[in-house]
N, C-alpha and C positions, 0 to 999 in steps of 0.2 A: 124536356126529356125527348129521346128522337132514339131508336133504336132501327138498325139494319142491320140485313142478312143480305151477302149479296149472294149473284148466281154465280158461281164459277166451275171448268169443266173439271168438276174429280178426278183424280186417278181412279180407275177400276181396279180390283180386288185382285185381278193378276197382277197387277203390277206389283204387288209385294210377294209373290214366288219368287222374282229377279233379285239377283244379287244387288247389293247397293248401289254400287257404280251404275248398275241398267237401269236402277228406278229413277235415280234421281234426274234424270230430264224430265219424266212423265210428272215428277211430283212439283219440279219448276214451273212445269206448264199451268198447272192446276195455280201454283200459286200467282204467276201473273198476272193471271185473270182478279186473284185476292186482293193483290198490292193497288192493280189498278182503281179498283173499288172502293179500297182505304185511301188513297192519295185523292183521289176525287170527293168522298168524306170530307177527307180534313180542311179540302179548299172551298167549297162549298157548302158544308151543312155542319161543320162542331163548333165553328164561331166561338171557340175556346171551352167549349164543354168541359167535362171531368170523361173521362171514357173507361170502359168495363170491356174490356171482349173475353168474349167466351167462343170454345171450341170445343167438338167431340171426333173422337179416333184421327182419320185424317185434318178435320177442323182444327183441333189442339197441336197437329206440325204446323198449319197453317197461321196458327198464332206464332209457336214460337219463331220461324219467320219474319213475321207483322213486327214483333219487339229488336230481332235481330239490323232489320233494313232501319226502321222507324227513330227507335226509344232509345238507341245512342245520343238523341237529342236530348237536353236537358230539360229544356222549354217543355217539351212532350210526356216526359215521364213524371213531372210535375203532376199530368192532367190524369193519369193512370190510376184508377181506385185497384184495381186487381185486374189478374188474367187467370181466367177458371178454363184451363188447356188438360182436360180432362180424358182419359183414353187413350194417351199417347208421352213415354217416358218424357220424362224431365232431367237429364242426364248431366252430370259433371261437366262432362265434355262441353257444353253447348253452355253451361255456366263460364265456363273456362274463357270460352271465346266471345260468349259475350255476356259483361258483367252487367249490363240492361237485364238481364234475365234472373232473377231473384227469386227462390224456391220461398216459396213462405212459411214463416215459423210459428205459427197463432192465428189468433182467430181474426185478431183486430191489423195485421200490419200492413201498409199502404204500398202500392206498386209490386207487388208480388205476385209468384205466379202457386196458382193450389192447381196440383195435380195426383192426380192416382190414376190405377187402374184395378179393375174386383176379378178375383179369381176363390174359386172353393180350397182350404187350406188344402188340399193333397197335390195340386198341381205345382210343378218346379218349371215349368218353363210353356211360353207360347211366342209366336212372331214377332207378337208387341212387345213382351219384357224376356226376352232369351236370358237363359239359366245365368248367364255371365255380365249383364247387364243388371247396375244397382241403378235404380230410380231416383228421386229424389223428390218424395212423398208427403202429403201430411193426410191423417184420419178426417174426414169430414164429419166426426162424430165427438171427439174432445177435440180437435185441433190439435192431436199431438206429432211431431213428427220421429218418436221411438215406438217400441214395440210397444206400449200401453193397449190392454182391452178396452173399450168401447163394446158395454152392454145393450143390448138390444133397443131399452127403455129409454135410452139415449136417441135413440133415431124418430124425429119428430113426424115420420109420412114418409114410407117411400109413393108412387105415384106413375101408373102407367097410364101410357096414352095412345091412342089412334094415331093413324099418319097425319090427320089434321093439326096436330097438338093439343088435342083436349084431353084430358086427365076424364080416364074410363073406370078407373081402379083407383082406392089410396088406402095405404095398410102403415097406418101408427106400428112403431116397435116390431116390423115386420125382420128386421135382422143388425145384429151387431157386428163388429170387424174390428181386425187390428192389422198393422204393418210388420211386415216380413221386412225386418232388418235389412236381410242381406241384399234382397231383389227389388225392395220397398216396395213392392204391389201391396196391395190393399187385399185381406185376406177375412173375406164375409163368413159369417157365421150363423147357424140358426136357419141356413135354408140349404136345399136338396138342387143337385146338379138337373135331375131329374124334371124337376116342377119351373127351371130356368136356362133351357136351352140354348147351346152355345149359337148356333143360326150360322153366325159367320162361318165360311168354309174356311178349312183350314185350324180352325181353333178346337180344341177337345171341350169332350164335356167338363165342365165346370169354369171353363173358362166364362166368367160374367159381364165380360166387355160389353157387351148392348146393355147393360142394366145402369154401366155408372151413376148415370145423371139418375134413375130409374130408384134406385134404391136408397139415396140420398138426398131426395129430390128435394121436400120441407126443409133439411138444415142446411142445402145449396143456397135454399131462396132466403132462408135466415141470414147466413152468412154476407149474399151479397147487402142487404140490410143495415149487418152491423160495419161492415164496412165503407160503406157510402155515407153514412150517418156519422163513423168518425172525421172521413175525410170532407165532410163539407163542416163537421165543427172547427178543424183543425183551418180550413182554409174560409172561412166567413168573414165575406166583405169582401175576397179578392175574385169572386165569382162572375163571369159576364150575365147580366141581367135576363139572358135567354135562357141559362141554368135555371 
């Protein structure tokens, strides 16, 4: 097992007041520093691993990136249990162009990517998912990717944390959600805008982008589970020895 994070320079939060054309050098920048990180990974420390990346807000463009440059490779998406690119649309588009990019359909499917984003149902639009942008989502709660509820009892731990990453807080059944069709955000229920502050500028209240990981945190950590555990049943015996 060998997990990394590396350091890279973020784009800063103005950088998404700029029209798209103006951001996207700043969010290139950011990613170079990613790719360089991952290219250095792969030739020195996966030794044929199986690999998981996960990403939040700008982290989750930064993956889809990662699959864009990379997972065109066969050989590579082979080794891909899942991509958890969380807090940042999943868009047709970017399906379109690149067919490495697999929105996932279930709990159990291999090389795909699970993404959302959590908004309180009254809201129709924020930076991240504009009114005109459909997502391409699945419920972290059944694993469905239609309008299906997802009741509360369903939600095995949400789980806050300090800036260290320790888990300060963790509330079983603390809130249920289902997906907005049209926008495919992720549409929490069972809690108050009020008591979950938007923090990010720019975002209205109810906007629950800093919660993603936060509110689903127990059936994130299940999921990656059931998925690792299919894909090393599925590939046993052809594993390098350091797996």
């Amino acid at each position: 097992l060998f997990r990394s994070a590396p350091y890279y320079r973020q784009a800063a939060m103005k950088v998404y007041g700029l029209e798209p054309d103006e951001r996207e050098p700043w969010l290139e920048l950011a990613y170079s520093d990613v790719s360089a990180a991952f290219s250095w990974y792969l030739e020195h420390e996966n030794s044929g691993r199986p690999i998981i990346l996960a990403g939040f807000s700008q982290g989750a463009d930064m993956c889809y990136r990662l699959l864009a440059e990379y997972f065109g490779d066969e050989t590579l998406q082979d080794r891909l249990i899942a991509v958890y690119a969380i807090g940042w649309p999943c868009t047709q588009e970017l399906v379109d162009a690149y067919p490495q990019i697999r929105p996932a359909q279930w709990a159990e499917d291999l090389g795909v990517v699970i993404s959302f984003d959590c908004e309180a149902p009254e809201i129709s639009e924020t930076f991240i998912t504009p009114g005109d942008t459909a997502a391409l989502s699945i419920n972290p709660l059944n694993w469905q990717t239609d309008g299906t509820p997802a009741d509360k009892s369903e939600n095995l731990g949400a789980c806050f944390t300090d800036y260290s990453g320790a888990i300060v807080n963790e509330r079983p059944a603390l809130c249920g959600c289902y997906l907005d069709e049209a926008r495919g955000v992720l549409k929490v229920t069972d809690v108050h805008p009020a008591d979950y502050p938007a923090i990010v500028p720019g975002l209205p209240e109810g906007a629950y982008h800093v919660y993603d990981y936060q509110f689903f945190y127990r059936n994130l950590q299940e999921n990656v589970r059931v998925r690792t555990e299919r894909y090393l049943a599925e590939s046993r015996g052809s594993l390098p020895s350091a797996a």
